[in-house]
C-alpha positions, 0 to 999 in steps of 0.5 A: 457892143454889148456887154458881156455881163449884161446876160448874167445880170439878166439871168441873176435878175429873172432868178431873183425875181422868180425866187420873190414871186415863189415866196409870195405864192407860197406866203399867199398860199399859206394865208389863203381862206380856208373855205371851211375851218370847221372841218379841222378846228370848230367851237365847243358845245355849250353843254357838257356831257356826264357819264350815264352812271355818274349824272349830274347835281349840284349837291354832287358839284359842292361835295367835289369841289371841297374833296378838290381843295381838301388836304384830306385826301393827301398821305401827310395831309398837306396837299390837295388836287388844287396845290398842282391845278389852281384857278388862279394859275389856269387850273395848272401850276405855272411850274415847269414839273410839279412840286406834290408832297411835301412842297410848300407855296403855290406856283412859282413860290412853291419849294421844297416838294418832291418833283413829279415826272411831268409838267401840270396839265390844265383842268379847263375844259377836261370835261371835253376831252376825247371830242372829235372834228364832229363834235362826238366824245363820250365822257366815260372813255375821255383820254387823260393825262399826257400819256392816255394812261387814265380813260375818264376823270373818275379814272384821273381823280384816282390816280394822283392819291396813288403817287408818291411824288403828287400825294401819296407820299411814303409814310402810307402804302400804295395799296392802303393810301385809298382805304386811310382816305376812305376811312379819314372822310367817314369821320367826318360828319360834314362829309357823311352829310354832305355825301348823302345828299349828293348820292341820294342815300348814306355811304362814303366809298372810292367810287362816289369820292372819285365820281363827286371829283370828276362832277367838279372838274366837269364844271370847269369849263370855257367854251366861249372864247372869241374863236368859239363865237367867230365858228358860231357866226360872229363874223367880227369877233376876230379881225383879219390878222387873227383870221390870217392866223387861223388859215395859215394854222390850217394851212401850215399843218398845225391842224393836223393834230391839233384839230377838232373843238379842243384844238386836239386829236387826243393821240401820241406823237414823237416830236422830239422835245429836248429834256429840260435840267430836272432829273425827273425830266431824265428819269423818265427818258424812256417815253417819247410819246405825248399827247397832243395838248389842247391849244385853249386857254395858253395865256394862263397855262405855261410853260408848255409841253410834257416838261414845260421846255418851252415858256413861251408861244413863240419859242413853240413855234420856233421848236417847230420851225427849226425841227421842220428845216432839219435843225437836229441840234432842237431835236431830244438826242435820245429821238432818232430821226425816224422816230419823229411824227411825220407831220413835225418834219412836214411845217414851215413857217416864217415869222410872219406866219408865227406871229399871225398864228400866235394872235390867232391862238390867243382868240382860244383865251376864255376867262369865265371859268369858275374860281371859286375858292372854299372858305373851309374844307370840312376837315378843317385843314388848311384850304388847298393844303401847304400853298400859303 
């Protein structure tokens, strides 16, 4: 007689079987090869674009690299550009928000400064920002920091004197602080020299001040990461398990938005981060939208997101994860579901897939970047402002 179990076992095992077969295609097909990765993700050119009123010279590069490291250009003259983007903390700061006026130490020793509203993006590779999937950007309309707010470096490198919070501080006003830069500078001879030579005659103003910022800043690049050599045709710059990680990037989604040459597509999403405990973070609730920032060079630019709420690529990934399965208990309070950019409610990923894309993500490392460091800045101030 046969056993009255055995068609449920039979039915149990065909289910479990093709339950197997599904998460194995689905595995396979989220490793599939991509035929062609340039077509959401590519290198960086090797050269870096300049605006047409602002072209390059190395007199120019010199003079904004000391503005970049002098606390000249600060309100109390205790904070530089480099006190929140140091080269040795990836052109960031390694802080979950910044400390400007008033902080003293660099990086995680840095106390005692006002807190800004966001966590430092990096400097490497802003020359590039705005590239799109084919390689086109034009450096006088680059998108800047986490909101769009600035359109080209020469815009960005004003912005920062302009806060309270960065360098400004309180005992200059807002509609005087450039001004008090200006006239600081043409008191020094050095500088008076030294931005003659750069710009060709006499003459210090915000424009050649911001233009000779954005020059050094543009030089701070790393374009040949092993990703960058792999896309060029170094076939064996990246091994098979990174290589797996780079189809189930493009595979899962993450190529979406983080596409083209700077891993970015430079528009804002909703994706729900959670505020992290600084009432800075708080303040500013009223924002949910962020840019999406560029995956290059993470080994020396954490934490990450607008507020540093993730320390690590893997608790990145999990966000993502968790988001995607309906987890709400991830998601900001303050971002209603239907807030939240489609594309974050569309990936899924299991553990093998986060630790392949996370091994193909560190082929995006390049540590060639300049970081060099000025003996002396022509005000005679301390080099990089109150980081000792």
């Amino acid at each position: 007689m046969k056993n009255p179990f055995s068609n449920v076992v039979l039915l149990l095992s065909t289910i479990i079987s093709f339950c197997f077969l599904l998460g194995s295609c689905q595995d396979e097909e989220m490793n599939a090869p991509v035929e062609n990765p340039e077509e959401f993700v590519d290198a960086l050119p090797r050269e870096v674009l300049y605006p047409a009123n602002n072209p390059y010279t190395p007199e120019k590069e010199e003079l904004g690299r000391l503005l970049y490291w002098d606390p000249v250009l600060s309100g109390n003259k205790d904070v530089a550009c480099v006190s929140c983007h140091h080269p040795s903390l990836g052109y960031a700061d390694g802080l979950v928000l910044s400390q400007g006026v008033d902080g003293v130490g660099l990086g995680m020793q840095r106390s005692g400064g006002v807190f800004t509203r966001r966590n430092a993006p990096t400097v490497i590779n802003t020359a590039y920002n705005g590239i799109d999937k084919a390689g086109r950007y034009d450096p006088e309309t680059a998108p800047m920091f986490w909101d769009n707010r600035a359109a080209s470096l020469e815009e960005q490198a004003l912005l920062p004197m302009l806060s309270m919070e960065e360098m400004k501080g309180t005992s200059i006003a807002e509609e005087d602080i450039i001004d008090t830069i200006i006239q600081r500078l043409n008191a020094i001879p050095e500088y008076q020299q030294r931005f003659g030579e750069a710009f060709g005659s006499e003459g210090i103003d915000r424009e050649r001040m911001l233009a000779a910022i954005a020059t050094f800043e543009r030089s701070i690049t790393a374009n040949n990461s092993r990703f960058d050599q792999y896309m060029r045709g170094n076939n064996s710059a990246l091994n098979s398990r990174e290589i797996g990680g780079l189809n189930a990037f493009i595979n899962v989604g993450c190529a979406d938005c983080h596409s083209g040459p700077m891993f970015s597509d430079f528009e804002l999403h909703t994706i729900g981060v959670q505020d992290n405990v600084s009432p800075a973070d708080r303040g500013a609730s009223n924002r949910f939208d962020f840019r999406t920032p560029t995956l290059r060079n993470l080994n020396v630019t954490a934490p990450y997101m607008h507020n540093g709420a993730q320390r690590s690529l893997e608790e990145v990934l999990e966000f993502y994860e968790e988001v995607a399965e309906g987890d709400d208990d991830q998601r900001n309070p303050n971002v209603s579901e239907g807030q939240l950019d489609p594309d974050i409610r569309d990936l899924e990923l299991d553990e093998d897939q986060i630790g392949e894309i996370i091994a193909f993500l560190n082929t995006l490392n390049d540590n060639s970047f300049d970081q060099t460091i000025p003996d002396r800045v022509p005000s005679g101030l301390p080099v990089g402002g109150n980081i000792h």
